[in-house]
N, CA, C and O of each residue as an XYZ file, in Angstrom:
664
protein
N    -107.670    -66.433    -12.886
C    -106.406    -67.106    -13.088
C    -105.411    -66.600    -12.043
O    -105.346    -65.422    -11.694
N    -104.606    -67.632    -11.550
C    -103.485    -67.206    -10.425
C    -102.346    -66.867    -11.152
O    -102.086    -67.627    -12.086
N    -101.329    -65.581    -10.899
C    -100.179    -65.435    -11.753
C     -99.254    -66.283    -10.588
O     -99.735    -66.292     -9.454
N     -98.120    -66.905    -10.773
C     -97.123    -67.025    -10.489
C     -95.989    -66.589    -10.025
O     -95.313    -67.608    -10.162
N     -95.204    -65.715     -9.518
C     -93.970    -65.407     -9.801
C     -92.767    -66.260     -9.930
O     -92.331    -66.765     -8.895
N     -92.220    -66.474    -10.959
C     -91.151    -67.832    -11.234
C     -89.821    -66.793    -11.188
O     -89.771    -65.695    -11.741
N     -88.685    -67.470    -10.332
C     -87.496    -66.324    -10.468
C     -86.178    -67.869     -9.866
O     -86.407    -68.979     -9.384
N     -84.886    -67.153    -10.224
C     -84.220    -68.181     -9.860
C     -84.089    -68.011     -8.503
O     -84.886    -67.127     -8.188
N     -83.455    -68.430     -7.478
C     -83.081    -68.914     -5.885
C     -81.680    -69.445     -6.403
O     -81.335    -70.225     -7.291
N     -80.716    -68.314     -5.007
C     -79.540    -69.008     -4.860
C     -79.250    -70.611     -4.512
O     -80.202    -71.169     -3.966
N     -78.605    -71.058     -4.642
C     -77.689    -72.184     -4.877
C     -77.930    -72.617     -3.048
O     -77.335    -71.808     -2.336
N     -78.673    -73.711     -2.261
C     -79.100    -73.690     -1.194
C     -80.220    -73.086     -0.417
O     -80.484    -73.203      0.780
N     -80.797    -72.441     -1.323
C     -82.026    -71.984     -0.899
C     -82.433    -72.939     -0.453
O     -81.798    -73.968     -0.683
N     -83.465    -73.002      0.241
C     -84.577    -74.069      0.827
C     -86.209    -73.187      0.732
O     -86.550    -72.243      1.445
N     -86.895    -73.744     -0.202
C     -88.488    -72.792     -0.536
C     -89.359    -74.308      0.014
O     -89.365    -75.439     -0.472
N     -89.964    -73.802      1.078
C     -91.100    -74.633      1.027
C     -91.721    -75.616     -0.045
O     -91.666    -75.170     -1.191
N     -92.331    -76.926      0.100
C     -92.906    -77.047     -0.719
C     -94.028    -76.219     -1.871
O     -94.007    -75.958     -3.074
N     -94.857    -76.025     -0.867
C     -96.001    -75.490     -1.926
C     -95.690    -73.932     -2.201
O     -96.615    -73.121     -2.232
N     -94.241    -73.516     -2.416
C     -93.449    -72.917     -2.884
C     -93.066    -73.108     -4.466
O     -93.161    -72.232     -5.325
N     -92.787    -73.932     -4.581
C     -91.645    -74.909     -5.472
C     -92.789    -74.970     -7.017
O     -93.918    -75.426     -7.199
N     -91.934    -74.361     -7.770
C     -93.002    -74.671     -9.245
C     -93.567    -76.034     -9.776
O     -94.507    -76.299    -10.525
N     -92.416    -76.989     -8.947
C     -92.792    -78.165     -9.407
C     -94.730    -78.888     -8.906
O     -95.555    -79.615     -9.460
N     -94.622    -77.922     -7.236
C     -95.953    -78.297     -6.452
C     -97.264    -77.612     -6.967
O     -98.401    -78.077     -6.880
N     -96.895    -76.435     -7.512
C     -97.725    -75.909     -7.676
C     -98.349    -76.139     -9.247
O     -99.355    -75.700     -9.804
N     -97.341    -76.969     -9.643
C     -97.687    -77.077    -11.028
C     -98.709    -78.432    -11.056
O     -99.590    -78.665    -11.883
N     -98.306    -79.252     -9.884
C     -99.193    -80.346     -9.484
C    -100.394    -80.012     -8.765
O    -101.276    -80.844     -8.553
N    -100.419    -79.466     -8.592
C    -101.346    -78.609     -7.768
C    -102.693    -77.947     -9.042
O    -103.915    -78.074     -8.965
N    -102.234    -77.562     -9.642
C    -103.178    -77.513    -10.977
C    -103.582    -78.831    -11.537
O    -104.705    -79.335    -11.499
N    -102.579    -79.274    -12.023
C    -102.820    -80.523    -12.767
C    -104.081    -81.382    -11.872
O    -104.986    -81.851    -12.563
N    -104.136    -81.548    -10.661
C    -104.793    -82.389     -9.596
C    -106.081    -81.798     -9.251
O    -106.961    -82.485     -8.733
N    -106.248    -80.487     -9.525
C    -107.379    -79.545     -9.086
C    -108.086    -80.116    -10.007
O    -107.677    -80.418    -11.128
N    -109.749    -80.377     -9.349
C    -110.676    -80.282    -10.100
C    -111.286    -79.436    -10.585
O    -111.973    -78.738     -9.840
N    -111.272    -79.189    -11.935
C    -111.955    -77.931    -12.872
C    -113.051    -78.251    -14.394
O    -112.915    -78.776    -15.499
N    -114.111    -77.584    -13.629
C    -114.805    -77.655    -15.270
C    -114.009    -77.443    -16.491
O    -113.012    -76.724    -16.571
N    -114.676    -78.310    -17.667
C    -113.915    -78.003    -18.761
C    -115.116    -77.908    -20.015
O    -116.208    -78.468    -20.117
N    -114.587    -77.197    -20.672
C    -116.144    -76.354    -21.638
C    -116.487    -76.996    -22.524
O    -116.213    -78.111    -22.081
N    -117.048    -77.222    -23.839
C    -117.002    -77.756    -24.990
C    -116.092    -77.685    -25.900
O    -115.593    -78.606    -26.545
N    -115.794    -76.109    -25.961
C    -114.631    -76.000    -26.947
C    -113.147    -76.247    -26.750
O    -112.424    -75.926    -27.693
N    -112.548    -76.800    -25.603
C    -111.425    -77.427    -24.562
C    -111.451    -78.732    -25.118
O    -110.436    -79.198    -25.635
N    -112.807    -79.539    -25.045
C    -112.696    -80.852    -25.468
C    -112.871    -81.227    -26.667
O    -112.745    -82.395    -27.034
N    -113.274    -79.986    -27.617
C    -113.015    -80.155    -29.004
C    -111.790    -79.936    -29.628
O    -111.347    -80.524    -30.614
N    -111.072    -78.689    -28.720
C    -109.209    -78.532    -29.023
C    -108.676    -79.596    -28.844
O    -108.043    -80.065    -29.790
N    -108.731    -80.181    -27.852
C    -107.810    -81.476    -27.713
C    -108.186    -82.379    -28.302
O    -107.368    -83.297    -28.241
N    -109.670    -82.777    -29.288
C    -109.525    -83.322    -30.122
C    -108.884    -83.781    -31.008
O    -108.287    -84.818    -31.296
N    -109.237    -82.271    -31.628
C    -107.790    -81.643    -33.229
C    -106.899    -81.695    -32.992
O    -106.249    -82.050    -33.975
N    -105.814    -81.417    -31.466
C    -104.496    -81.452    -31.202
C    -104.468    -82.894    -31.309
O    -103.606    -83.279    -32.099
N    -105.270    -83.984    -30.656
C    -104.755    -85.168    -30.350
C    -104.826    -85.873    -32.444
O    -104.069    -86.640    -33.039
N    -105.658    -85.377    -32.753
C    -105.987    -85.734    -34.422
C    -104.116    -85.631    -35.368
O    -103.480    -86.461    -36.016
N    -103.822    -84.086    -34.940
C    -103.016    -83.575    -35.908
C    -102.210    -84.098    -35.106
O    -102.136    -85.145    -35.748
N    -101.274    -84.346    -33.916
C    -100.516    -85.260    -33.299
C     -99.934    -86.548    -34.629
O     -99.026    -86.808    -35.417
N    -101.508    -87.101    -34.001
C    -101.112    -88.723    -34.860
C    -100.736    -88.382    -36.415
O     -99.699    -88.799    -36.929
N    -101.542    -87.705    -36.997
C    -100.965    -87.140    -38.473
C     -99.745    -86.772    -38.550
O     -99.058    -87.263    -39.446
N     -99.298    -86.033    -37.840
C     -97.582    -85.641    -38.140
C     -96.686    -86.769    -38.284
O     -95.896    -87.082    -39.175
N     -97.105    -87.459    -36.851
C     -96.792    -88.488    -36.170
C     -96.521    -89.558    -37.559
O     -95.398    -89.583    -38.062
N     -97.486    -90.301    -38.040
C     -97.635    -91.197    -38.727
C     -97.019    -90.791    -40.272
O     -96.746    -91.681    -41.078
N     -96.784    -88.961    -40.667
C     -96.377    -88.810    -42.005
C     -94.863    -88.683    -41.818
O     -94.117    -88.511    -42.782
N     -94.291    -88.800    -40.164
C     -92.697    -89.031    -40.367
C     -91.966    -90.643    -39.459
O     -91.023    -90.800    -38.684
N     -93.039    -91.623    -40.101
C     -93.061    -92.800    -39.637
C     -92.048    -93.544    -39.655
O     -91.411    -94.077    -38.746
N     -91.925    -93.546    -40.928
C     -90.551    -94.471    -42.064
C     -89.116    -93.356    -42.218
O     -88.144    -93.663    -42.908
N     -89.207    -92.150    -41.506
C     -87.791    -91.387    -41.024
C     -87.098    -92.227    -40.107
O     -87.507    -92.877    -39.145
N     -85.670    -92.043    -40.729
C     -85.119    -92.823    -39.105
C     -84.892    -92.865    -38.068
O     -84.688    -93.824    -37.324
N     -84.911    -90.806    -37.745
C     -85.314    -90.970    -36.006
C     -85.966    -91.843    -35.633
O     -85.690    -92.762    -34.862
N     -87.053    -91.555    -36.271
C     -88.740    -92.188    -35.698
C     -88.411    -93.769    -35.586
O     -88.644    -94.355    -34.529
N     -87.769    -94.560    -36.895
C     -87.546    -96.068    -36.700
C     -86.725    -96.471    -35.761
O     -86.757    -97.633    -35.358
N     -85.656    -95.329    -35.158
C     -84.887    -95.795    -34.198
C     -85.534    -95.727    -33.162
O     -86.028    -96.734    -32.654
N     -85.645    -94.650    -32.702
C     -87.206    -94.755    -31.635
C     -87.889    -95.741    -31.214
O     -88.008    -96.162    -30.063
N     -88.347    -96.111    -32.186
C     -89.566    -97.144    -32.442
C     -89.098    -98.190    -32.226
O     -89.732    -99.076    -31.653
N     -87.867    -98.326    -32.642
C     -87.004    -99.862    -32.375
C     -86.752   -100.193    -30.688
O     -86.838   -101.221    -30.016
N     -86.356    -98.603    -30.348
C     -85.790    -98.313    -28.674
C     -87.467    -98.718    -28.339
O     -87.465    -99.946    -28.428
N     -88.468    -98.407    -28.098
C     -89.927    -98.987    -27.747
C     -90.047   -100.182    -27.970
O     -90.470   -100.795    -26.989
N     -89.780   -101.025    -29.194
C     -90.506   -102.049    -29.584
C     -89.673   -103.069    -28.452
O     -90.309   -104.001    -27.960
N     -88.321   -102.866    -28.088
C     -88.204   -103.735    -27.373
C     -88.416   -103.849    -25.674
O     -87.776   -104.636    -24.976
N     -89.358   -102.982    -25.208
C     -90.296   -103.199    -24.040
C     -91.705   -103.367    -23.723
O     -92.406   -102.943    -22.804
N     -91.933   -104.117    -24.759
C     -92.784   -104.450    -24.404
C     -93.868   -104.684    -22.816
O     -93.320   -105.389    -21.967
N     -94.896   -104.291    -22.543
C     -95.602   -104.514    -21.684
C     -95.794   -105.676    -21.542
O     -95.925   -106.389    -22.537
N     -95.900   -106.473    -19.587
C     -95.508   -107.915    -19.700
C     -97.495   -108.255    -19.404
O     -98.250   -108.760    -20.235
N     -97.612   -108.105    -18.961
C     -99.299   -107.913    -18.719
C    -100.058   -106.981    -19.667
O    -101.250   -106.764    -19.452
N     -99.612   -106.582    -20.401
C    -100.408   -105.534    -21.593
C    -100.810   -104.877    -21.425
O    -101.587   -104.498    -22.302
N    -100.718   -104.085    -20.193
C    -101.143   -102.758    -19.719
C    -100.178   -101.387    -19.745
O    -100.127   -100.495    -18.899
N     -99.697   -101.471    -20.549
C     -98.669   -100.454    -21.524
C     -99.659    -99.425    -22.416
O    -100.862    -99.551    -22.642
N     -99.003    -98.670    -22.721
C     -99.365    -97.598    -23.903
C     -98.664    -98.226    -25.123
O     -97.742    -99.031    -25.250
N     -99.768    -97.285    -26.296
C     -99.947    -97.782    -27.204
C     -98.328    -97.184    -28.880
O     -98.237    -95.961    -28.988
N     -97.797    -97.639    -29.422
C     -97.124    -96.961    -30.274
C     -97.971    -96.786    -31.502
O     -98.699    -97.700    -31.891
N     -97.880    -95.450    -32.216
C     -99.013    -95.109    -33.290
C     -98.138    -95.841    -34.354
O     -96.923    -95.889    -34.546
N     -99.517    -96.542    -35.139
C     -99.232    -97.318    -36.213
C     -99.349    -98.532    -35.629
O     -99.834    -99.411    -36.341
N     -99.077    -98.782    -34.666
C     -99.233   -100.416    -34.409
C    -100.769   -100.644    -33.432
O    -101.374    -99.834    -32.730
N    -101.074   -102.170    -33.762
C    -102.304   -102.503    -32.864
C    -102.425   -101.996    -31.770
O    -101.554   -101.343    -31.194
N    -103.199   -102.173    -31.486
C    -103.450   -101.625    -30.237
C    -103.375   -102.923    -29.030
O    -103.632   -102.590    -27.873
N    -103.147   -103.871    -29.210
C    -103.368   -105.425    -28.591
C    -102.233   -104.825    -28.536
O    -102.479   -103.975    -27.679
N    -100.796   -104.606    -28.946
C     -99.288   -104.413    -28.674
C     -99.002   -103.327    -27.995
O     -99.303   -102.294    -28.594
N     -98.478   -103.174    -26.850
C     -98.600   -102.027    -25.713
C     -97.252   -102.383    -24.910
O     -96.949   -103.483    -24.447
N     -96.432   -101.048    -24.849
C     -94.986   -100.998    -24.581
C     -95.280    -99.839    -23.183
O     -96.261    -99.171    -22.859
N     -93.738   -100.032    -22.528
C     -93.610    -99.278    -21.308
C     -94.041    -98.256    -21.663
O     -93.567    -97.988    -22.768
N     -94.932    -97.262    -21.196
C     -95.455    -96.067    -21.312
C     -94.107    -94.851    -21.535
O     -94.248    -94.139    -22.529
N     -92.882    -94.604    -20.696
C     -91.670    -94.343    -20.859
C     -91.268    -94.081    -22.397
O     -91.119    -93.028    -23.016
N     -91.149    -95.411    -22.777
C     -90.486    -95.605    -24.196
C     -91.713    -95.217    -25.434
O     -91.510    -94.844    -26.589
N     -92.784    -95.411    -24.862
C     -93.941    -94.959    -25.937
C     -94.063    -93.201    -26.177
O     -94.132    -92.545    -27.216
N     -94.056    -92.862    -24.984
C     -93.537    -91.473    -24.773
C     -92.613    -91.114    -25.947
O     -92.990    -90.465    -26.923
N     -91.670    -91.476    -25.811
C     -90.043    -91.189    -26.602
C     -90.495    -91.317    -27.865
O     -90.764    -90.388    -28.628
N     -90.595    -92.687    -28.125
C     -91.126    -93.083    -29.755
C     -91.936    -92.219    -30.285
O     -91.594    -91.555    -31.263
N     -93.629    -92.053    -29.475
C     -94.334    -90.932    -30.001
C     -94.268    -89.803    -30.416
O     -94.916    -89.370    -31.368
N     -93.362    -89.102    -29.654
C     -92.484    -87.921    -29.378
C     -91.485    -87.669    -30.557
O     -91.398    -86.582    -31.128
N     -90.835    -88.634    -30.829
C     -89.929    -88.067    -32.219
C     -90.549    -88.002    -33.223
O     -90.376    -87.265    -34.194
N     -91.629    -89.106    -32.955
C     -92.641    -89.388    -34.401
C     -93.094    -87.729    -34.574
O     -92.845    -86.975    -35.515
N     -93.723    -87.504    -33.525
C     -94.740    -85.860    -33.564
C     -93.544    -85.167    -34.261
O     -93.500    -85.080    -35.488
N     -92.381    -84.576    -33.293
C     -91.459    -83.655    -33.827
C     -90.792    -83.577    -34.692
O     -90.202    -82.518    -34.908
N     -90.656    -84.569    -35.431
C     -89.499    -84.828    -36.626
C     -89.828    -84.139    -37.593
O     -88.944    -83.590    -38.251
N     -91.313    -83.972    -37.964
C     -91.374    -82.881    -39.216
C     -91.606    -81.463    -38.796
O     -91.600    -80.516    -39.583
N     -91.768    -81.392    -37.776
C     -92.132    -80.070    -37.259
C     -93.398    -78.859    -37.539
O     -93.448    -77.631    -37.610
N     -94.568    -80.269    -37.670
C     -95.314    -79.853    -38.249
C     -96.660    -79.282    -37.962
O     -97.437    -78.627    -38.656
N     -96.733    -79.933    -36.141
C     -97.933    -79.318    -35.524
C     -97.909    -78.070    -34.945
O     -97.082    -77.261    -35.366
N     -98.831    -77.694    -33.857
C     -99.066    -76.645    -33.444
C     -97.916    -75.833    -33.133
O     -96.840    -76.402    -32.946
N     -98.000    -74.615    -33.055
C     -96.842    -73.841    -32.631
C     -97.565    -72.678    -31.728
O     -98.589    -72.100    -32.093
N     -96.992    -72.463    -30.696
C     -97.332    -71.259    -29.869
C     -96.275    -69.577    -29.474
O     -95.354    -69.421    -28.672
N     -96.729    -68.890    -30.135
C     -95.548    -67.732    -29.918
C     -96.443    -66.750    -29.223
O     -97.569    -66.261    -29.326
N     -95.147    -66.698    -28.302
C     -95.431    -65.393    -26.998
C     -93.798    -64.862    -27.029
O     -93.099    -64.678    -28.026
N     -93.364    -64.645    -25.281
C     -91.907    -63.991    -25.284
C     -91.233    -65.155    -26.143
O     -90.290    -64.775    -26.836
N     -91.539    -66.428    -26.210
C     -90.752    -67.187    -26.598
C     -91.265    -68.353    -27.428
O     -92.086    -68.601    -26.545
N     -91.429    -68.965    -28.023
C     -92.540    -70.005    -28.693
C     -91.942    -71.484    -28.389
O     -90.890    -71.748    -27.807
N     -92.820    -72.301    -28.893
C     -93.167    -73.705    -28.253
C     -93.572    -74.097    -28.999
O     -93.763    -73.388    -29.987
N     -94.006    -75.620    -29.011
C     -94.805    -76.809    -29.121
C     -95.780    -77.540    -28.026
O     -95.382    -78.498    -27.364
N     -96.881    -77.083    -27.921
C     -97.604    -77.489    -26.479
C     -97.927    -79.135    -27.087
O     -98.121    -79.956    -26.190
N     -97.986    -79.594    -28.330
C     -98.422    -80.486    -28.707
C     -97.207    -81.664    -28.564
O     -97.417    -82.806    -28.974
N     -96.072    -81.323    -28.019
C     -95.439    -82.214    -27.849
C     -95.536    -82.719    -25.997
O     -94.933    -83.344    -25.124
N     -96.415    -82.138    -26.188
C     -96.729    -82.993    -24.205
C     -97.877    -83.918    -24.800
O     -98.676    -84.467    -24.040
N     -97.936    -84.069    -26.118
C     -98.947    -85.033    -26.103
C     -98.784    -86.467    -25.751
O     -99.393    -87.149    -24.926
N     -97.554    -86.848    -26.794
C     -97.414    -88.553    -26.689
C     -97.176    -88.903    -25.299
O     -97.473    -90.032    -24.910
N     -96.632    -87.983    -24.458
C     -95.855    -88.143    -22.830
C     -97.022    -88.671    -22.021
O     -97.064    -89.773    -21.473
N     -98.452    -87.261    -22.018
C     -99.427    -87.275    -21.154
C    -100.041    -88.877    -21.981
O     -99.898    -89.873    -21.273
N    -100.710    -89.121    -23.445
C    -101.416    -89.840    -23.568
C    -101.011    -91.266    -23.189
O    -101.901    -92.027    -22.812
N     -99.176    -91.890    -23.287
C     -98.570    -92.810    -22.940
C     -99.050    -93.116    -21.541
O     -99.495    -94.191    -21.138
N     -98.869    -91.878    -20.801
C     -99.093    -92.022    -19.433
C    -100.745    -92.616    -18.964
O    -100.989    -93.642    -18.330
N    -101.673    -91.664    -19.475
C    -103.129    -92.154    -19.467
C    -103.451    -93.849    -20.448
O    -104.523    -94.416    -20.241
N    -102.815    -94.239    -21.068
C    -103.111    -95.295    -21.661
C    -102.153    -96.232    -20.275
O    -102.782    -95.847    -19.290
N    -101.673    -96.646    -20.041
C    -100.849    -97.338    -18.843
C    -101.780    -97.240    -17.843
O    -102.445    -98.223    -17.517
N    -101.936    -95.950    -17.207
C    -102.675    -96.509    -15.906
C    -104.452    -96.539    -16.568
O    -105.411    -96.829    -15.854
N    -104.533    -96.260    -17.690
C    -106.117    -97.162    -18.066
C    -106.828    -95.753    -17.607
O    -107.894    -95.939    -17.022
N    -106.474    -94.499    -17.748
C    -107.336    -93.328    -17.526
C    -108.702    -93.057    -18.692
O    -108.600    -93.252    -19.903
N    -109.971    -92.563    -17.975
C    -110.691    -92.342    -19.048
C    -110.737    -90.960    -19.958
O    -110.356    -89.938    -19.387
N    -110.980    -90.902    -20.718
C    -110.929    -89.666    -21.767
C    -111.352    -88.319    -21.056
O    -111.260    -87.222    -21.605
N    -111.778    -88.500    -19.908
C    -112.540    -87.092    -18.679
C    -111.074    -86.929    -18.648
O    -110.651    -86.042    -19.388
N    -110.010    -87.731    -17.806
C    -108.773    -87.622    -16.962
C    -107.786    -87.102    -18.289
O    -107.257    -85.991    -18.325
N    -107.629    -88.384    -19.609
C    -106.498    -87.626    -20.829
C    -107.115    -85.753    -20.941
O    -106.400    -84.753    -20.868
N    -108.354    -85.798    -21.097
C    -108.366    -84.416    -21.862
C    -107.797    -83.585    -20.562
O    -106.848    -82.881    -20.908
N    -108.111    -83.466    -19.155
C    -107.657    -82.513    -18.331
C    -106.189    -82.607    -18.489
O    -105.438    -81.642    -18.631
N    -105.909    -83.627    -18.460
C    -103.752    -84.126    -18.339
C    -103.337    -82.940    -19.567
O    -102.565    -81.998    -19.388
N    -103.959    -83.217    -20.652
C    -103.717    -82.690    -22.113
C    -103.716    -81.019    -21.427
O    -102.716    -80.332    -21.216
N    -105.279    -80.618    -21.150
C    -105.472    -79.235    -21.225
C    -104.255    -78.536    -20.304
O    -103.612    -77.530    -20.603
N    -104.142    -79.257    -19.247
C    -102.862    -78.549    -18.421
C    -101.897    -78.642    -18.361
O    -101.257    -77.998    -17.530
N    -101.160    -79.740    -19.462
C    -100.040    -79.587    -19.582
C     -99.805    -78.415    -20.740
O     -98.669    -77.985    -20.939
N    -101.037    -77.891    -21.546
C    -100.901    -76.745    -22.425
C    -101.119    -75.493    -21.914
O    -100.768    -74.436    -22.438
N    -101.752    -75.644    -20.800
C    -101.629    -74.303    -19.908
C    -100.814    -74.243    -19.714
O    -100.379    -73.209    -20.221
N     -99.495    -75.170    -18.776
C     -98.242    -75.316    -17.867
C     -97.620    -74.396    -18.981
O     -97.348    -73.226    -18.713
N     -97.361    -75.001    -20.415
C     -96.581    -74.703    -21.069
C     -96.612    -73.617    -21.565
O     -95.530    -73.040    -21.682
N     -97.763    -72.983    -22.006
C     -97.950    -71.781    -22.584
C     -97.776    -70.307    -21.679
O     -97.608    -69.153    -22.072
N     -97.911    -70.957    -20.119
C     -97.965    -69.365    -19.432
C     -96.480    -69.344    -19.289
O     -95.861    -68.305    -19.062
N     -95.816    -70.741    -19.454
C     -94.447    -70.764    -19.098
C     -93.441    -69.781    -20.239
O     -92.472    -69.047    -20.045
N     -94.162    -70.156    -21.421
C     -93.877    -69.578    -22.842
C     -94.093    -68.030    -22.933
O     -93.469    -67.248    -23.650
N     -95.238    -67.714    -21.946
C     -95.226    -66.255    -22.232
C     -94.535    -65.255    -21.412
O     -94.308    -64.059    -21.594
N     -94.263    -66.064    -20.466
C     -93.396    -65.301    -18.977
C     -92.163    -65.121    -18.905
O     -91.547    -64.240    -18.306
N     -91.569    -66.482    -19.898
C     -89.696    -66.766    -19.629
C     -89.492    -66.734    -21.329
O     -90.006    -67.627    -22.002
N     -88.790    -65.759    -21.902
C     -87.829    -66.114    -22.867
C     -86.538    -66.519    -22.971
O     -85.610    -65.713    -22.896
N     -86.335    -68.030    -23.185
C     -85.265    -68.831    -23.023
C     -83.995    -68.106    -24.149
O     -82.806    -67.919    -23.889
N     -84.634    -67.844    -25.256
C     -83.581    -67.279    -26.301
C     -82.637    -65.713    -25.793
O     -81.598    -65.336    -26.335
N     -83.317    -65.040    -24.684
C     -82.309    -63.841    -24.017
C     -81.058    -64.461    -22.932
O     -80.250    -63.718    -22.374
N     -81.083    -65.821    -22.784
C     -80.485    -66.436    -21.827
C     -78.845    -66.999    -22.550
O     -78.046    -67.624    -21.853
């Protein structure tokens, strides 16, 4: 594993690209890497308990407002991502499916949790990454890597920076 060093830069700095956390964070994400059995069985259960949270804070009204903010972008060619609970033939801007999914997951606060210097929700990069892989039509090889590294991104980020001393 590569460590990082993440630190702030004055106000005008100029850091190279493949400097920049943002590149290097793409830079993972894009790398090709084996992935084991038990990786593609986690993101199973994460993607499982997702939709469960998801779907038991459905009829809350974050979630219906949400859902309302989605329902009206529809995808014009149907190559949109999907909102949980509805068909799957009905497919909205990946953007707004994101959002919708996203309050749905968090509103009860009920999935995964990760504690290090600081704790998290890695499971809320779910609806973002899967919105995204349902739109451009990715296969389940491409969601599970998107998934696995946006829970890496998040978790080494979680164990390195505590936001609550700030």
């Amino acid at each position: 594993m590569t460590l990082h060093k993440v630190r702030t830069h004055a106000e005008g700095d100029v850091l190279p690209r493949s400097e920049q956390l943002a590149w290097k964070m793409a830079e993972l994400a894009t790398a090709e890497r084996p992935v084991d059995d038990d990786a593609v069985t986690m993101v199973g259960n994460r993607l499982l308990d997702n939709a469960a949270v998801a779907l038991g804070a459905i009829n809350r009204d974050p979630v219906r407002h949400a859902r309302l903010l989605a329902l009206g972008y529809e995808h014009p060619q149907r190559r949109g991502a999907a909102l949980f609970g509805l068909p799957s033939d009905r497919t909205f801007h990946c953007e707004w499916v994101a959002l919708a999914n996203g309050v749905a997951v968090r509103e009860l606060d009920m999935h995964d949790c990760y504690l290090a210097a600081d704790y998290s929700h890695p499971g809320d990069n779910i609806p973002g990454v899967l919105a995204a892989a349902q739109q451009r039509r990715c296969d389940g090889a491409a969601l599970t890597r998107g998934l696995l590294t946006s829970y890496e991104i998040q978790m080494a980020l979680v164990s390195g920076i505590c936001l609550h001393e700030h």
